[in-house]
C-alpha positions in Angstrom: -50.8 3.6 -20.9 -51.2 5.7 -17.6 -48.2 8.3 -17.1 -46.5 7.4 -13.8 -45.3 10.8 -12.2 -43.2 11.1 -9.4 -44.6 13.1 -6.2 -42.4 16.6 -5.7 -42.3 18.0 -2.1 -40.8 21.5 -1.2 -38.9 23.5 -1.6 -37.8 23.5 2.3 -36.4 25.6 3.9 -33.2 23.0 5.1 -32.2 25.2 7.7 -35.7 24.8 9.5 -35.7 21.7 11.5 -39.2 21.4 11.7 -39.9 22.2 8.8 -37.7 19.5 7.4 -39.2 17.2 9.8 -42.9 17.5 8.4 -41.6 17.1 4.6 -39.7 13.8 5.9 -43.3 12.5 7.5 -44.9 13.4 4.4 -42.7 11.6 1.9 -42.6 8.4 4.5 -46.8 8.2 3.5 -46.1 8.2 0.0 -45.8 4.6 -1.5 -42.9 4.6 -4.1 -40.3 7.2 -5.2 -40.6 10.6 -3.9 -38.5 13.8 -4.0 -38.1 16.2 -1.9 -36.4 19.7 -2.8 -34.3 21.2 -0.1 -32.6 24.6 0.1 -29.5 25.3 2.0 -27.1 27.7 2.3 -23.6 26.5 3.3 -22.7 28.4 6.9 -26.1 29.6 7.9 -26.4 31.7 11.3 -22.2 31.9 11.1 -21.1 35.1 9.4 -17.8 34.1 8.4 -18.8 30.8 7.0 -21.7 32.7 4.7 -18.7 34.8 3.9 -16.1 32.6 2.7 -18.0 29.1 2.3 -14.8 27.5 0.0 -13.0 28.1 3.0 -15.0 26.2 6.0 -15.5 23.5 3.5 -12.4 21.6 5.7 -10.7 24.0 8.5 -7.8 23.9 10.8 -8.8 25.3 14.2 -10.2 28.9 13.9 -10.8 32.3 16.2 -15.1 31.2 16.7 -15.5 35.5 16.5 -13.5 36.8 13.3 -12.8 33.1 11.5 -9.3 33.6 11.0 -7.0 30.8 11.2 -5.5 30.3 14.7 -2.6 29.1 13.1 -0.8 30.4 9.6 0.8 27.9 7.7 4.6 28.0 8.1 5.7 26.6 4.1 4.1 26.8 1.1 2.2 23.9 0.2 2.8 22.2 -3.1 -0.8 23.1 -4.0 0.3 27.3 -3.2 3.8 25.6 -5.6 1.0 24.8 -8.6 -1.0 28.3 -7.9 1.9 30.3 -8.2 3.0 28.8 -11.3 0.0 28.8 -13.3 -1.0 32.3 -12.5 2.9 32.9 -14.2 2.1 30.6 -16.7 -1.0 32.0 -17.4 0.5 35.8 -18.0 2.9 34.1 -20.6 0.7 31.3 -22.2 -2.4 32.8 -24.3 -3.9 29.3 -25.1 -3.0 27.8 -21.2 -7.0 27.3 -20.0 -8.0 25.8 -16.5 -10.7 23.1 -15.5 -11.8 22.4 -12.2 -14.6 20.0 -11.0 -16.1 22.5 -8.4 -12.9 22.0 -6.7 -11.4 25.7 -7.8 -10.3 26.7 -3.6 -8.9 23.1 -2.9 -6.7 22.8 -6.1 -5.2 26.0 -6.0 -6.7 27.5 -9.2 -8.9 30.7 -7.3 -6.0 33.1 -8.5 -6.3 31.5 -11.9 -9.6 32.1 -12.1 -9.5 36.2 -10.6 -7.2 36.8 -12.9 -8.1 34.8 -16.3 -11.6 34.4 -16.0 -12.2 33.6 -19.5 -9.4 30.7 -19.6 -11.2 29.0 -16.4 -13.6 26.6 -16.2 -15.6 25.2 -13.2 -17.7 22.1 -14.5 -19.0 21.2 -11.4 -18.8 17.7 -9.6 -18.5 16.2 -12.9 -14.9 14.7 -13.1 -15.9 12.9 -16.2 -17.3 15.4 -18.7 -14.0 17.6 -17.0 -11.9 15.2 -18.9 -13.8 14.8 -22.1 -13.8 18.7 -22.1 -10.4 19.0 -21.3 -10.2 16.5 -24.8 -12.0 18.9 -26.6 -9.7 22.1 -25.9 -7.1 20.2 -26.8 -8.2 19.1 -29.9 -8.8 22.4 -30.6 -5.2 23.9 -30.2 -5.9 24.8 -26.4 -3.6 23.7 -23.6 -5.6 22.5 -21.0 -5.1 21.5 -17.3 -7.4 19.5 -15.3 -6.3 20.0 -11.5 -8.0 17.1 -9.5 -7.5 15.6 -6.4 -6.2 11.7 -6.9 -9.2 9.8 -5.5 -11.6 12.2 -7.4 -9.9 11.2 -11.0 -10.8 7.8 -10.9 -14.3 8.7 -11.7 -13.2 9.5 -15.0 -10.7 6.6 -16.0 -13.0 5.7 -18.9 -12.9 9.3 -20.3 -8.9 9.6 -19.7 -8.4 5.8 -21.6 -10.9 6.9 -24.6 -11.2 10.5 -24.9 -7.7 11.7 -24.0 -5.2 9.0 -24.3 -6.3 7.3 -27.1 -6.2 10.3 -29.1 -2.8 11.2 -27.6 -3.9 14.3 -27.3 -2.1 17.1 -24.8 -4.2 17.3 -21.6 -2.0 17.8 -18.5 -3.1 16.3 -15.3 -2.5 18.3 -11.9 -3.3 15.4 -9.5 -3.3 17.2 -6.1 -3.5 14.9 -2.9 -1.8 11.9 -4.1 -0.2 9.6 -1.2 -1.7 9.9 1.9 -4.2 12.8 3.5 -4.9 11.4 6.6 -8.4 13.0 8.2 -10.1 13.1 4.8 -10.5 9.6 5.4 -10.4 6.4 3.6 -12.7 7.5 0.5 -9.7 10.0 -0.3 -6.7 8.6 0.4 -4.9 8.9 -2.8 -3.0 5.7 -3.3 -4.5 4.5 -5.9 -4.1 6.7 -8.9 -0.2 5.2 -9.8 -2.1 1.8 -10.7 -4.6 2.6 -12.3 -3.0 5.3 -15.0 0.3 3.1 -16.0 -2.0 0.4 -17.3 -3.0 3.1 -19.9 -1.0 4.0 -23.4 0.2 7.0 -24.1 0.7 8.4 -20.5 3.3 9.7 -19.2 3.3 10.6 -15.2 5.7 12.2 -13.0 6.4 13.2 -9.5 8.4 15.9 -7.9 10.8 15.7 -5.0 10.6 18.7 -4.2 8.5 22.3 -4.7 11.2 23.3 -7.5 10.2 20.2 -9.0 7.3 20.6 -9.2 7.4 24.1 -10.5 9.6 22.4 -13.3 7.3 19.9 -14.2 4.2 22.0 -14.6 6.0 23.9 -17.2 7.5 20.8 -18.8 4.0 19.8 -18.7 2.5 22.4 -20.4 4.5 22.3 -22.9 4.6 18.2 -23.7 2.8 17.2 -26.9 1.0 14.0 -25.9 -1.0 13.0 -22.0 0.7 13.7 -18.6 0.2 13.3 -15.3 1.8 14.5 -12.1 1.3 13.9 -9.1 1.8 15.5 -5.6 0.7 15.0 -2.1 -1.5 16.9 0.4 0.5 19.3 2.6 3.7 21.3 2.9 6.0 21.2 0.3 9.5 20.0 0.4 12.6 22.4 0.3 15.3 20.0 1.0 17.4 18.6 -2.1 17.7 22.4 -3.6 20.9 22.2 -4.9 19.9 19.1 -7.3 17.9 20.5 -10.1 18.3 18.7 -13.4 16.8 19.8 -15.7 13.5 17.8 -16.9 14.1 14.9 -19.7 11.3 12.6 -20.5 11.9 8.9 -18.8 15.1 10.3 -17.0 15.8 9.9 -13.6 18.1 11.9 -11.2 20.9 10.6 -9.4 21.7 12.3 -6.2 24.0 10.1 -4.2 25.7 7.2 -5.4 27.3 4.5 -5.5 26.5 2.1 -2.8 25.9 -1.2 -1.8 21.8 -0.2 -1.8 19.9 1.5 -4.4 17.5 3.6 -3.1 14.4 4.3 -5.9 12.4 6.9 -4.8 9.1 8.6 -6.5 7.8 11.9 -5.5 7.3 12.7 -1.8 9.3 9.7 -1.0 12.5 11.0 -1.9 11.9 12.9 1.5 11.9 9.8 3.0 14.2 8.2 1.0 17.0 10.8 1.9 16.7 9.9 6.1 17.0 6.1 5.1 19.9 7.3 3.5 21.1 8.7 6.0 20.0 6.3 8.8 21.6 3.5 6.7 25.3 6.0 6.8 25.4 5.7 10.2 24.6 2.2 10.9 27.5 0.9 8.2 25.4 1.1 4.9 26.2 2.5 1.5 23.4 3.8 -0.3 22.5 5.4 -3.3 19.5 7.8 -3.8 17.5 7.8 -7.1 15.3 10.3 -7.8 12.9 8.1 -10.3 10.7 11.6 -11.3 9.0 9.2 -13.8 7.0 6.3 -13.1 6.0 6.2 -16.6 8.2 5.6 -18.2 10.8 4.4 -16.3 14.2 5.4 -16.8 15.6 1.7 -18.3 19.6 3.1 -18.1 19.7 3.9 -14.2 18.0 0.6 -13.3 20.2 -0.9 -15.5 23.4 0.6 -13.7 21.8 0.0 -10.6 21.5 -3.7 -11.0 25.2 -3.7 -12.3 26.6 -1.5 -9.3 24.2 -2.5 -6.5 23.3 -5.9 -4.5 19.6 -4.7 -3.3 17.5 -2.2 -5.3 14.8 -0.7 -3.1 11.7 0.8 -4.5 9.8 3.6 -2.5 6.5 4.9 -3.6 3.2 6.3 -1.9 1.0 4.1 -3.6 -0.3 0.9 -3.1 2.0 -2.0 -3.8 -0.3 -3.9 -6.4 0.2 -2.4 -9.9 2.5 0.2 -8.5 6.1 1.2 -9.7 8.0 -1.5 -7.0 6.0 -4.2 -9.4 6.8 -2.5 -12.7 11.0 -2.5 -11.8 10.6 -6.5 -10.8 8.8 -6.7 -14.4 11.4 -4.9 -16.1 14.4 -6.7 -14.5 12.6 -10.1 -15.1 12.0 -9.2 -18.9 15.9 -8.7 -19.0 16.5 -11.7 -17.3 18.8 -9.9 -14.4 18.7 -11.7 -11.2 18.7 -8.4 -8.8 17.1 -8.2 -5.4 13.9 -6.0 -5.7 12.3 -4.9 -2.4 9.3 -3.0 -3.0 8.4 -0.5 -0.6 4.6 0.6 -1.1 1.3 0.2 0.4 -0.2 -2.7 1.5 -3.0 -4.1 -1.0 -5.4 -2.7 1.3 -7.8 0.4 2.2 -6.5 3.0 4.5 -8.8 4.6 7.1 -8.4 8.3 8.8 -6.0 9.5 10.8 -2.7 11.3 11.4 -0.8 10.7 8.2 2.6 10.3 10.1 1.0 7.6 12.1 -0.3 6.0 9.2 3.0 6.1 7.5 4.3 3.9 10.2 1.0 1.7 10.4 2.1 1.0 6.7 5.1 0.5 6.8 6.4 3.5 4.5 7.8 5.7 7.3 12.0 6.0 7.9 12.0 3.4 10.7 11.0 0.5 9.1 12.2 1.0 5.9 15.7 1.1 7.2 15.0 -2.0 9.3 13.6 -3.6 6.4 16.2 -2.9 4.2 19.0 -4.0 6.0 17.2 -7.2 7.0 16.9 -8.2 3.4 20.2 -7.0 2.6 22.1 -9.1 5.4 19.9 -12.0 4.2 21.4 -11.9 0.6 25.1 -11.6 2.1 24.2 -14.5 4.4 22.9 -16.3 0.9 25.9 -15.6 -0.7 28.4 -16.4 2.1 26.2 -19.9 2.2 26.6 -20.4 -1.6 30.4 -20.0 -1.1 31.2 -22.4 1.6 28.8 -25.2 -0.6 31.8 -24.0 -3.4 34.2 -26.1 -1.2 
């Protein structure tokens, strides 16, 4: 049998446009599969893009001479939250190792790396063989962290299911990027990554309210004995809420206001939110109380239990899409325990999300303060209307 061998072009220089332009004429002749082999080099011609490529991967406005921000960010973010930790971490935690999937700038883990170089691990744009690696330390004693942005893990939902989960074995997930990220467009909107890991055993996943939370939960994290997951959004990180601090208890909520005629169920960022409805409700005649669930895996079963006994509408808030998400997993539970409580699930719609400014596309999905207040109090005056209905039919 003949060997079939597929025709090699270059390398080309990819910074040459006509250069480029006759290896593109030649393949175009060929009949069949051909490669061609082109060289770049990420910010040729600019200086300070040659210099510092990580950081004109994705830029705010810049000075065109030096490179330098225009603007310096005001708050931490709750990626500088997880950098600052794990570099502390890392001084006290011999066996506390780092994975990336080429993504060391993005997720926070560069000072990780300068300063542990031997405990960090860069596989590349290989989210799969990240996990199945991160498996593999673990197994061996190690406690590994694979920091990830959301839409980038669910390449690897096979290897978390098989090779981590499975196995229970102690692999903490940093999922950066979860909710919303607005001009990364619709292939990273992170609003999917609450569905797809509570359908697997074994998995525990949090959320923090707040950047203290979140600095709790990594070190919870590290030091839990089976798979875990948090999750935080793009973006600066909350400081509001200080004063509550519980400390971390697996499946345990936190209650910050109660009681009230509402029950406001908040995960993660949307406690943020949560907290204005909170307040918008207040002042238009509305008790509320705010839950901080922490966990959406698993679910703290005693607060939604007093909830339902001390509240007339439970309201769910997540920054996730609705199907699969934790607004479905509280009507589940209350159905399993036959309790006939009003659920109104606050989520994303069942749908993709395109680009834009994310406070727009808060309110294009109907997550923002506005019209979850209006929405809450519309269902909430329908049950009393309900009820008030029920009671005249009584006589």
């Amino acid at each position: 049998m003949k060997k079939s061998l597929i025709p090699y072009l270059g390398p080309v220089d990819g910074s040459n446009i006509k250069a480029m332009r006759r290896a593109f004429a030649e393949a175009k002749r060929v009949r069949g599969p051909v490669l061609v082999h082109v060289l770049t080099k990420k910010g040729n011609g600019y200086v300070p893009a040659e210099r510092h490529p990580a950081r004109f991967h994705g830029t705010a406005p810049f000075d065109i001479e030096t490179g330098v921000p225009l603007h310096k960010q005001s708050k931490a973010h709750y990626t500088d939250v997880f950098s600052t930790v794990m570099k502390k971490m890392g001084e006290r935690e011999s066996k506390l190792v780092a994975i990336t999937a080429a993504m060391a700038d993005g997720t926070g883990l560069k000072r990780f790396r300068n300063l542990y170089p031997e405990r960090f691990f860069d596989v590349g744009i290989a989210e799969e063989h990240a996990v199945t690696f991160a498996a593999g330390m673990a197994k061996s004693g190690l406690k590994p962290v694979f920091a990830v942005y959301s839409s980038f893990l669910q390449r690897a939902y096979d290897q978390i299911l098989h090779d981590v989960c499975l196995q229970n074995l102690p692999v903490v997930f940093a999922i950066d990027r979860a909710g919303l990220v607005g001009k990364d467009g619709a292939t990273h909107q992170g609003i999917f990554d609450l569905s797809y890991l509570a359908t697997i055993p074994n998995l525990t996943i949090m959320a923090p309210k707040n950047k203290w939370e979140l600095s709790d939960m990594i070190k919870y994290a590290v030091d839990f004995s089976a798979p875990i997951a948090i999750r935080y959004p793009r973006g600066e990180a909350y400081d509001g809420l200080r004063e509550y601090r519980a400390p971390i208890a697996c499946g345990k909520s936190e209650w910050i206001y109660r009681p009230g005629q509402i029950a406001l169920f908040a995960l993660g960022a949307m406690v943020k939110t949560a907290e204005a409805v909170h307040e918008r409700l207040k002042a238009l005649g509305y008790e509320s109380s705010l839950i901080n669930a922490r966990f959406a895996k698993p679910l703290d079963e005693d607060a939604l239990l007093s909830a339902a006994r001390h509240h007339d509408l439970i309201v769910t808030m997540e920054e996730n899409v609705i199907s699969g998400g934790m607004g479905e997993q509280v009507m589940r539970f209350y159905e399993e325990h036959n309790l006939s409580v009003r659920v109104l699930a606050i989520a994303i719609p069942d749908e993709y999300v395109e680009h834009g400014n994310v406070e727009i596309l808060r309110r294009e999905v109907g997550i923002d303060v506005e019209t979850i207040t209006e929405r809450t109090i519309e269902v909430y005056e329908e049950l009393h209307a309900q009820e008030s209905g029920a009671e005249r039919n009584d006589f």
